[in-house]
N, C-alpha and C positions, 0 to 999 in steps of 0.2 A: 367550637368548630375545629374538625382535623387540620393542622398546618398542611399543605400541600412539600412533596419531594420526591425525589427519584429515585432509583433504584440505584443504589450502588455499582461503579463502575462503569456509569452511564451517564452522558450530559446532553444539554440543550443547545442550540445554536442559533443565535440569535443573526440580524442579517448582514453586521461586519462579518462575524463567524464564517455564513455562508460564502458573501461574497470571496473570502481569501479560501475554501475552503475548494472554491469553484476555479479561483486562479491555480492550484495544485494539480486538479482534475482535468481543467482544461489542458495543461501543459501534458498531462500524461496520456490523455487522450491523443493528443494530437502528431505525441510519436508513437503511440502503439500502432494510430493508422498508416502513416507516413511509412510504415516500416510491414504493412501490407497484412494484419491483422483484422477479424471482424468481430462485431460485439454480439455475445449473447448474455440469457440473463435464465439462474435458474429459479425454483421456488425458494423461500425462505425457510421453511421445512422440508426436509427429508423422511424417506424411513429409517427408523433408529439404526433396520438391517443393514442399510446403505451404508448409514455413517462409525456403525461398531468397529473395531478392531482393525481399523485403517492405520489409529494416530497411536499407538502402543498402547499399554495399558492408564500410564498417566493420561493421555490425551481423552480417554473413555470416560477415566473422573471427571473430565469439562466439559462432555457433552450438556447441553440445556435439554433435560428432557421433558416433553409435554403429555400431560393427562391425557387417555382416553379422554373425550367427551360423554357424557353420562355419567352414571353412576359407575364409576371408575373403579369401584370397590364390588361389584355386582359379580357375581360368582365367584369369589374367594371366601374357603372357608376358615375357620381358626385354626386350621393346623397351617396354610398356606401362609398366617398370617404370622404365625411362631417363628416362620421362617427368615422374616425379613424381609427388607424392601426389593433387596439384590435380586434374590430367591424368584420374586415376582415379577421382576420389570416388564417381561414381555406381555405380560397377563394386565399393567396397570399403563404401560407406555409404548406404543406404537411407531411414533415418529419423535423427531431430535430437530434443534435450530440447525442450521451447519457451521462447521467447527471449522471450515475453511470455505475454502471455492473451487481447491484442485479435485478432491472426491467427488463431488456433484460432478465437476464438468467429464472426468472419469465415466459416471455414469450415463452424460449425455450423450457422448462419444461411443459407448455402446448401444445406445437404446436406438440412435441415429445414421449406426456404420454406414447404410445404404445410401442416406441421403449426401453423406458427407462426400468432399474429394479429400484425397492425403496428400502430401503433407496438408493438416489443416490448423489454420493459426485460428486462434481466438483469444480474445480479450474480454474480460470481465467486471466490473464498477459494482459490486454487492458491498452490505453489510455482514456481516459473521457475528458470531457469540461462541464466548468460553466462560465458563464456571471459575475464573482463575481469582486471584486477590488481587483488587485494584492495586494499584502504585502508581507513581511516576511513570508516564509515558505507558502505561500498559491499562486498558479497559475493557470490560468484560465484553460490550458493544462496539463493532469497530469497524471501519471501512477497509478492507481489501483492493489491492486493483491488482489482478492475475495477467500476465499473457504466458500463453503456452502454447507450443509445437508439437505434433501428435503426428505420426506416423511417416519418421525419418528418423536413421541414426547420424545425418551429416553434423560435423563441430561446427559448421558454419553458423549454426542456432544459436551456438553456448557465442560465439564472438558475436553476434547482433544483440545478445540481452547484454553484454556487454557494453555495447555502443548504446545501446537503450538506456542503460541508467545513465552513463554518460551526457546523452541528449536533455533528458529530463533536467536535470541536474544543472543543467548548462542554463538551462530555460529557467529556473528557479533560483538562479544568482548563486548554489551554493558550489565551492572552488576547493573546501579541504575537506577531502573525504577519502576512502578506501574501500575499495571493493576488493575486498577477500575471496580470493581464490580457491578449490582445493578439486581432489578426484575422489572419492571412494575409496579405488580401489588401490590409490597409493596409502590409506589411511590398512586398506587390507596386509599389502603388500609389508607396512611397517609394522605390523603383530608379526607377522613372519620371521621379517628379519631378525628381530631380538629374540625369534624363540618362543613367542607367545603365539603360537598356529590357533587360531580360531577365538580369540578373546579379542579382537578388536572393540568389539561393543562396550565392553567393561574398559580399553585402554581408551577407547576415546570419549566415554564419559568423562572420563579423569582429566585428560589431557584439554579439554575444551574449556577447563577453567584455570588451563596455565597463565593468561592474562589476568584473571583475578585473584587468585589465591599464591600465585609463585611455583618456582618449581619441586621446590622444598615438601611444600605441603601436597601437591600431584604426587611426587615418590612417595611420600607415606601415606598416602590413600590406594595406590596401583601396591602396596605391599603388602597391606590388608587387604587388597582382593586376591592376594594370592601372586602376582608376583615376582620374577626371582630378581634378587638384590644383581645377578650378571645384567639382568634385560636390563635393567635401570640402567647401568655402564651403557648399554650399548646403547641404545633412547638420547643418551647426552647429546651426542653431535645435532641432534634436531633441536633440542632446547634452544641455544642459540646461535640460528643461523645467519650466514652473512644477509645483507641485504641485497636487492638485487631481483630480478624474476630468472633470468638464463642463468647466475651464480646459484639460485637456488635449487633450477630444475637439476645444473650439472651436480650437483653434492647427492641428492636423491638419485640419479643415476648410478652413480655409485652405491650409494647406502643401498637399494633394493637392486644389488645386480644377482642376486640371487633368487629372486621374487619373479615371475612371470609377470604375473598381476599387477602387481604395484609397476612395474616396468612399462607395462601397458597405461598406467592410469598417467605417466609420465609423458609418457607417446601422446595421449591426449592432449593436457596441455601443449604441450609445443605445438599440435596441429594448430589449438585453439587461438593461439599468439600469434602461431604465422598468418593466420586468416588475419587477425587486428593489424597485423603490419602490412600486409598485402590492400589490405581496404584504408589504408593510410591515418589507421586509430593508435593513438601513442600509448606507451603503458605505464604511464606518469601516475595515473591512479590506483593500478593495479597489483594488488600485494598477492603473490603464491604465498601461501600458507598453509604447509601440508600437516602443520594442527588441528585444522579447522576441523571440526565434525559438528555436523546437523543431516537429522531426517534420515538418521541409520537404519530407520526400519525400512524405508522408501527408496532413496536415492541409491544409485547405482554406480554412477559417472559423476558429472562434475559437480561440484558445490557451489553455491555464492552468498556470501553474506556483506552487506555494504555497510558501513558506520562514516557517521560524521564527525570530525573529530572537533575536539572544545566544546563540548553538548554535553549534556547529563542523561540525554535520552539513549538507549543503547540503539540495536541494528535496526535500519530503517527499511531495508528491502532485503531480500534472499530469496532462496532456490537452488535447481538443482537438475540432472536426470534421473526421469525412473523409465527403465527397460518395460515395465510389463503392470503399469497400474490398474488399466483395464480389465487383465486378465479374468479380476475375481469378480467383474461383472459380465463373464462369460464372453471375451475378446481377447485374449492371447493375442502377442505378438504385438502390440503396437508400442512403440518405442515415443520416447516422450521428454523434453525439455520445456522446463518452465520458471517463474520469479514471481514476486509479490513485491510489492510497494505497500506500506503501511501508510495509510494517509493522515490519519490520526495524529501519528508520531512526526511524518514529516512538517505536520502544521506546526507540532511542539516545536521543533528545529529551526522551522522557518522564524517564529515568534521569539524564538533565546536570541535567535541572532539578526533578531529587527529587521527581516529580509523581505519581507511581504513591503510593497509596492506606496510610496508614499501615498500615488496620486489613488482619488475614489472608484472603486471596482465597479463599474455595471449600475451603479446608479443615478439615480434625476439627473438631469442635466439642470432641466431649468423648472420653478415654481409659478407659476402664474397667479397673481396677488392681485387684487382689486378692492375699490373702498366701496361698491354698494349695488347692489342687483344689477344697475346696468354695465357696470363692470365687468361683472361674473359673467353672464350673458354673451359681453365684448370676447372673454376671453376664452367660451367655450369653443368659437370661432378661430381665435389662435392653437387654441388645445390640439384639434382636428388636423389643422393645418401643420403644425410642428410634427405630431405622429406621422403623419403621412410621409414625413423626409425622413425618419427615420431618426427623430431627436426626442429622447427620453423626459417628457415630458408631465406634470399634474397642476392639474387647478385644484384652489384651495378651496373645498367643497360649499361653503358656506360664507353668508358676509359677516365679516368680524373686523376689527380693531386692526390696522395695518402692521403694527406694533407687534399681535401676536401672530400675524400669518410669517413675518419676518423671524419672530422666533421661532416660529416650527422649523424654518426652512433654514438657521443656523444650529438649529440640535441636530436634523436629518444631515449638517455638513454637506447642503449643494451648493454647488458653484454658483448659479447662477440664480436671481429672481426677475420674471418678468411683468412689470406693472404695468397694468391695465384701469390709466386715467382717464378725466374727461377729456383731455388735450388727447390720450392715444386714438381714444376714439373717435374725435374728429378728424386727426390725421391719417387714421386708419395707420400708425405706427406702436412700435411697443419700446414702454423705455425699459433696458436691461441692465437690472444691477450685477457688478461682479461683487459677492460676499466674501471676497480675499482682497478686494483690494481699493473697494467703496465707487469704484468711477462709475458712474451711469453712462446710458449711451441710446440715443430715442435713435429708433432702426425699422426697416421696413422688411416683412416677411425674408425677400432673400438675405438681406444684412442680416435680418437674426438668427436664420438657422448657417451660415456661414460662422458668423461667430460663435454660436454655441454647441457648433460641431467640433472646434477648436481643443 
């Protein structure tokens, strides 16, 4: 017989799992609506069309693409077939999992314009799939939680996902973190300055593994792409800068005063700051980082990448603005701010740092235990009555050995067990054991659900 297992890069959740996975959810739920967002939900499949040539060319190799249904292979001859899989895909694959949550919602925003109002906030709680190599903290199946702003260029948006991860975070006990900052177009403006007009894309490859590789080995990679040994001089002063957010913007002020653009991406932040100081948000957390580069095919405006630090899992939420996502679903013009929370990873986070919540999430309250039919009986009676108040409640389906109804209900880790004797039943009370601490306590319907609402 085949051993059962999973697919790579993919896990099970059993219902500790759930329950902490729900405490996450719940919390991010609860300021994405707080903060005047609504939720929608798309399909799990896309058309391949949708999902192609959004994420770069790397991002296309992750796509998960799905068979035609049928004979998948039905009208391809052997010369189509000499050609390869590539050669064929539209001919063998239709549709794609999605690769994120901002494309699709991209496309809802178009298919929807009329129904929508603008600015329109929405919030999203899907799964996604990438093709990528399991690791630490990274799996090929993964929860997403999106909120994005569509159809407004106000900074006010980029200072509330600010305050948003802020919020979450607060709510999730975690206190040393950074949320990384950056603009685009100062990432623009600083190919300029050194001299390199139009290669940002190649400088900020490079430069976005100045944290991991050094600076040392950034210069000899930006030399081999061509390069000149003056940029590099000139690049130094950004290598290490002071620390600071106003000490950093003023050295960028200078460094791109040559730069329109980058000048501009500078102007934004400082709006973006003065909204966090105006709405009385500190920027204790908040690191400028005009290194940063992410989503250079996409983003336009600001950047955000957030990390926990003392963790081995990398960035646990980001985002960014794109001017015109929609466009290439036939909607020009709507302007866009958005983030992602990585749930997955935050769980990993929350688990390295033993943060998840002593007390039992959302389950039983109390076991209803009895030694023999009329017991059971007695207690379907308490069952009914506990639900009805609103106390998390089960009988133990069957009459068995007191011994092992006691052990189910210390594996399940409930607080509570309520026995159902012959003494309850003529007192028409229930005696309630606490399984932390052994004291009984014979109690009448409101006594009990008072104390087991506790």
């Amino acid at each position: 017989m085949q051993k059962p297992s999973l697919p790579k890069g993919t896990r099970d959740f059993g219902p500790l799992q759930m329950a902490r996975r729900n405490y996450i959810l719940d919390a991010i739920k609860d300021t994405f609506q707080l903060f005047g967002y609504q939720q929608i939900e798309t399909p799990s499949m896309e058309n391949l069309s949708t999902l192609t040539g959004k994420y770069g060319d790397e991002g296309d190799q992750l796509l998960f693409k799905i068979l035609n249904s049928g004979d998948f292979l039905k009208g391809l001859t052997s010369e189509d077939l000499s050609k390869g899989s590539a050669a064929n895909l539209t001919k063998l694959s239709e549709k794609g999992l999605r690769y994120d949550l901002t494309v699709p919602f991209a496309r809802y925003v178009a298919m929807n314009r009329n129904e929508l109002s603008f600015p329109f906030k929405r919030y999203q709680i899907q799964p996604v799939w990438r093709a990528d190599r399991p690791q630490k903290g990274r799996y090929r199946e993964f929860y997403q939680c999106d909120a994005d702003v569509v159809g407004t260029e106000s900074l006010l948006c980029e200072a509330e996902i600010i305050w948003m991860i802020r919020q979450v975070f607060a709510k999730l006990g975690l206190k040393d973190y950074a949320i990384k900052v950056n603009n685009r177009k100062i990432l623009t403006g600083i190919a300029e300055a050194i001299g390199e007009q139009g290669k940002e894309g190649p400088l900020c490859v490079a430069i976005d593994k100045l944290d991991k590789i050094g600076w040392e080995k950034v210069k000899e990679e930006l030399l081999q792409r061509g390069f000149e040994e003056a940029s590099m001089q000139k690049l130094l002063p950004l290598v290490n800068l002071a620390s600071g957010v106003k000490e950093r913007l003023a050295v960028l002020t200078q460094f791109l005063n040559q730069s329109p653009v980058g000048l501009q991406g500078v102007k934004e932040l400082e709006e973006v700051f003065r909204f966090l100081e105006q709405l009385g948000i500190p920027l204790d957390h908040v690191d400028f980082d005009p290194m940063l580069a992410r989503g250079l095919s996409y983003y336009t405006g600001a950047i955000f990448e957030v990390k926990v630090n003392g963790v081995s899992i990398g960035s646990v939420s980001g985002g960014g603005r794109y001017d015109n996502l929609t466009g290439v679903f036939g909607l020009p013009g709507v302007p866009g701010v958005g983030f992602s929370f990585g749930v997955d990873r935050l769980y990993d986070v929350l688990e390295e740092l033993n943060l998840f919540p002593e007390e039992r999430l959302a389950g039983t309250q109390v076991l209803l235990a009895h030694f023999d039919q009329k017991g059971l009986e007695y207690g379907l009676r308490w069952l009914t009555a506990l639900r009805a108040e609103g106390v998390r409640a089960e009988l133990y389906p069957e009459v068995s050995k007191l011994k092992k109804q006691l052990e189910y209900a210390s594996k399940k880790e409930l607080p509570f067990v309520g026995i159902c004797g012959d003494e309850e039943i003529a007192s028409g009370r229930l005696m309630v054991k606490n399984l932390t601490t052994g004291e009984q306590e014979s109690l009448t319907l409101p006594e009990a659900i008072v104390r087991l609402k506790k």
